[in-house]
N, C-alpha and C positions, 0 to 999 in steps of 0.2 A: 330322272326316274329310271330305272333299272326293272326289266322284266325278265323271268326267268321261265324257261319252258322245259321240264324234263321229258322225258320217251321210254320206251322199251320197256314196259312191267310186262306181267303176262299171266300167265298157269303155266306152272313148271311142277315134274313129278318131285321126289325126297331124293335128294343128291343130286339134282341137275345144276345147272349153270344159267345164267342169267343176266345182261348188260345197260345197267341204263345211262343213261346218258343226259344231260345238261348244258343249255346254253345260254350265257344271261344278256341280255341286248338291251343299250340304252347309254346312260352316262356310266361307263367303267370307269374304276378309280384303280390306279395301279399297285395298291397296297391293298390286295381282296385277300379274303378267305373264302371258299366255296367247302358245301359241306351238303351231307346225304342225311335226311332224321328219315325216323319211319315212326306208324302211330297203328296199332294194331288197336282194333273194337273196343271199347270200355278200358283202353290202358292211354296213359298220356305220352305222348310225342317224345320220342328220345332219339340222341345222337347215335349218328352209325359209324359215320367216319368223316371226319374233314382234313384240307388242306389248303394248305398256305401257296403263296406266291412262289416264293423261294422251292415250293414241294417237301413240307415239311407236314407227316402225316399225322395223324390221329385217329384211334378206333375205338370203338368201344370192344371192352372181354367180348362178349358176346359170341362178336365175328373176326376178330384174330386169327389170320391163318385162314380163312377161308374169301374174305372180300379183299378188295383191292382198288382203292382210291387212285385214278389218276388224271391228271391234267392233258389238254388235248394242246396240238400245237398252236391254239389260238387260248391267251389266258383267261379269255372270257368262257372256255368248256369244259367240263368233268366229268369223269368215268364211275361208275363205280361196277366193278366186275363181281360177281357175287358166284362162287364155287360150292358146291356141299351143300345145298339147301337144305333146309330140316322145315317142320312145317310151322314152326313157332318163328320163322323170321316172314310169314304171312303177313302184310301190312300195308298201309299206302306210303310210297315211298315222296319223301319232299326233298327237293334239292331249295340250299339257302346258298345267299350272295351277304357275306359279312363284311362291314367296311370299320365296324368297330367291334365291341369282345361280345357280342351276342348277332344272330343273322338279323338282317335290317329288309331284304326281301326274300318273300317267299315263292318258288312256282304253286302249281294247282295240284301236284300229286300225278302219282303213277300208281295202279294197283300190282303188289307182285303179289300170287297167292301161291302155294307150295303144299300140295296133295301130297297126302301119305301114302 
């Protein structure tokens, strides 16, 4: 089993900065993907950004140029930097642990909210 705990949401004003972070603890399997969804009120769950083993990223339009996925020196952790905030990327933030083409664990969320 594999458990994943993310940290660092918050209240941040429109254009601030923001870091959360992810650690997944349990049986690691060395071909992971780790990845960041976020699910704002009455809308369904979508990808923000993931990465591969290797560090091979993925984003959504969205947040292009403003987030930034990255792997920590243990490959069990992941970053996600978030620059520019606007108030529509408000949401509860999930970090997932994929060991095949879809996330196979989920943590419990982070709130980021982003005041106008």
């Amino acid at each position: 089993q594999v458990r994943v705990v993310e940290s660092g949401g918050g209240l941040v004003q429109a254009g601030g900065s923001l870091r959360l972070s992810c650690v997944a603890s349990g049986i690691i399997f060395s071909n992971n993907v780790m990845g960041w969804y976020r699910q704002a009120p009455g809308k369904q769950r979508e990808l923000v950004a993931t990465i591969t083993i290797r560090g091979s990223t993925n984003y959504a339009d969205s947040v292009k140029g403003r987030f930034t996925i990255s792997r920590g020196n243990a490959e069990n952790t992941v970053y996600l930097q978030m620059n520019s905030l606007k108030p529509e990327d408000t949401a509860v933030y999930y970090c997932a642990y994929s060991v095949t083409t879809k996330p196979n664990y989920w943590g419990q969320g982070t709130q980021v909210t982003v005041s106008s």
